[in-house]
C-alpha positions in Angstrom: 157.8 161.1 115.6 154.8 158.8 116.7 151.7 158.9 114.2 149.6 156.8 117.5 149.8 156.8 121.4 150.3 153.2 121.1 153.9 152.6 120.8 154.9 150.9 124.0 158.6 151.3 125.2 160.5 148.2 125.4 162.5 147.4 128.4 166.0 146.2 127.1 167.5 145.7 130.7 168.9 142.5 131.4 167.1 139.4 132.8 167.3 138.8 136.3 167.7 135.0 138.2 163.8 134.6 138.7 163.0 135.3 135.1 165.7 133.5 133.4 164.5 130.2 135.0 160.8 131.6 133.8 159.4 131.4 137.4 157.0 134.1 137.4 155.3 133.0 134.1 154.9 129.2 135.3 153.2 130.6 138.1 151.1 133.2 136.3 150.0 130.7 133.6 148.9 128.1 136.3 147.4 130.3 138.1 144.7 131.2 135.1 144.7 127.6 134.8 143.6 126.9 138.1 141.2 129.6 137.9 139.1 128.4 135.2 138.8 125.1 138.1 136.5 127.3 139.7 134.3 128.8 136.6 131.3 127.6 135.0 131.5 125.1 132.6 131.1 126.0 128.6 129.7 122.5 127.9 126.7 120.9 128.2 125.5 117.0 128.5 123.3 117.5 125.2 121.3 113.9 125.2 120.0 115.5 128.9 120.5 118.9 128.2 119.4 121.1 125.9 120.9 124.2 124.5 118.6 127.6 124.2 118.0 128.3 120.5 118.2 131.8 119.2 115.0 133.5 118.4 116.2 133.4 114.9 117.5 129.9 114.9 116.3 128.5 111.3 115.9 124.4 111.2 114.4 122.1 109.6 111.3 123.0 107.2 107.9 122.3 107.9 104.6 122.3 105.3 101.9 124.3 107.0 97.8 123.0 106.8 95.3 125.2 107.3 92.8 124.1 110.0 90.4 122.1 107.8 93.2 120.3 106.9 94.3 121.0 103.3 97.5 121.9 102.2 98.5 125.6 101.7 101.3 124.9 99.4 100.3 125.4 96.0 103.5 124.4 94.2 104.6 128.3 92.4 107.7 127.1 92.8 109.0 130.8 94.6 110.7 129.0 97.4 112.7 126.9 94.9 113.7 130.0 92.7 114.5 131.6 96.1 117.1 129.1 96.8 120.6 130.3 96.8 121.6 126.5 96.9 118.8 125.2 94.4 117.7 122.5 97.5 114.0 122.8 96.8 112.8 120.7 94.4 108.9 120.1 92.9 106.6 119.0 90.7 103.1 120.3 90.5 99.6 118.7 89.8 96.2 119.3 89.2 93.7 118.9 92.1 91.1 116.3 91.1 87.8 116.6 91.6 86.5 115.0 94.8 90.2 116.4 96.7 89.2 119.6 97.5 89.5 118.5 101.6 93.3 117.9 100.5 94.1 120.5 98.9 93.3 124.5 98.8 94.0 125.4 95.5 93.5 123.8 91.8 97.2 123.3 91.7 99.2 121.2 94.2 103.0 120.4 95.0 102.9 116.2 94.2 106.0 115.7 95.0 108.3 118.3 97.2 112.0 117.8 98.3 114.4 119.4 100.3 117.9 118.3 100.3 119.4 119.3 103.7 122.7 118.6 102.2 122.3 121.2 100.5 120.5 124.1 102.2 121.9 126.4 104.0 119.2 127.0 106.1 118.7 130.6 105.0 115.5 131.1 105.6 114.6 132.7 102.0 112.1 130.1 101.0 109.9 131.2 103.9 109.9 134.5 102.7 109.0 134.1 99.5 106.1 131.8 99.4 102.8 133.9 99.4 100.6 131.3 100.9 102.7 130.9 104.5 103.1 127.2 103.2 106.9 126.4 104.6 108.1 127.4 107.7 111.9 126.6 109.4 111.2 125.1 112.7 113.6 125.2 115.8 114.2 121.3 115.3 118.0 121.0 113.8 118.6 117.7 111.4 119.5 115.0 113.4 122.3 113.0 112.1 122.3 109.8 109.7 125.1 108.0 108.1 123.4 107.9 104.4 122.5 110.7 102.3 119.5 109.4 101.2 117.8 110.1 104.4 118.8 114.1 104.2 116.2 114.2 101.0 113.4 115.2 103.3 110.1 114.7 101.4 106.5 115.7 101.2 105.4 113.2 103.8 108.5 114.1 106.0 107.9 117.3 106.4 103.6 118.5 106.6 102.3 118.7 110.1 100.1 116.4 111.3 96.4 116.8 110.1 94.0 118.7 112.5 91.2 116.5 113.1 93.1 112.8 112.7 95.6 114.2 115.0 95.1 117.5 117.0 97.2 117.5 119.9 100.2 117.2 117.3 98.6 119.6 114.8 98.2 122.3 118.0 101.3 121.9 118.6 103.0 122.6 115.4 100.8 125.2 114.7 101.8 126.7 118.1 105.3 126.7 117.3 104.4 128.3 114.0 103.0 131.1 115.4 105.0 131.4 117.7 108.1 132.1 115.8 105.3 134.5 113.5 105.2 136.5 116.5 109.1 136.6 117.4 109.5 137.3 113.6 106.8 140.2 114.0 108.4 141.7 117.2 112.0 142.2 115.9 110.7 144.2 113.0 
């Protein structure tokens, strides 16, 4: 009794001259391979070419400004509880007075490390900080041969000021939004 209409009956008569030599299946198997000749190719010349990313592609981090130019981050340390692979590292400072065109708050992230060794690109940082401070671009980590250079630090990693550089900062902050809008549309 069959539990499935699956079962296949197997033919048990003997081979004949053409598929004992294994004719037929040579011919089959080049003829895929001389199909796939004629298809498109999977690769692509990457220096040249560049692959589409994924609306949800998630890459390397970026510190957000706001458009005076101060920091947003204001080192609560969520993105670094947040981390599944404890990447995010931090120390926080007190704003002295005379900085309030660095920084927005009274508190300040002095010193702020990622190590892309380590992250898995998740994603969960930028959903927990409150103050839209860190933000995963669609820029993937290049390749180095020491791993010193994957600790990406505070000066690595904040977009470019707004009135020293503009054409950079509208830029980023394009890209930003951007990806706020993709982010918006899918939920």
């Amino acid at each position: 009794m069959q539990l499935t209409n699956r079962a296949k009956q197997v033919d048990r008569r003997p081979l004949n001259f053409a598929e004992k030599i294994y004719l037929p299946a040579v011919l089959k198997g080049m003829g895929i391979t001389f199909s796939h000749i004629f298809k498109k190719k999977a690769t692509i010349k990457f220096p040249e070419e560049t692959r589409p990313f994924s609306p949800v592609f998630r890459g390397l981090h970026i510190l957000n400004r706001d458009e005076e130019g101060r920091e947003n981050c204001t080192a609560c340390g969520l993105c670094a509880v947040a981390c599944p692979a404890e990447a995010i590292t931090m120390d926080a400072a007190e704003r002295l007075p005379g900085e309030e065109h660095l920084y927005r708050e009274e508190k300040y992230a002095a010193k702020y490390e990622i190590n892309m060794l380590r992250c898995i690109f998740c994603g969960l940082c930028e959903e927990a900080c409150p103050k839209d401070a860190i933000y995963l671009t669609e820029t993937f980590a290049p390749a180095n041969y020491s791993r010193q250079s994957f600790i990406y630090g505070k000066e690595n990693m904040v977009i470019p000021h707004p009135k020293e550089n503009p054409e950079a900062f509208t830029k980023a902050k394009g890209l930003i939004d951007e990806r706020k809008a993709k982010a918006s549309q899918q939920q």
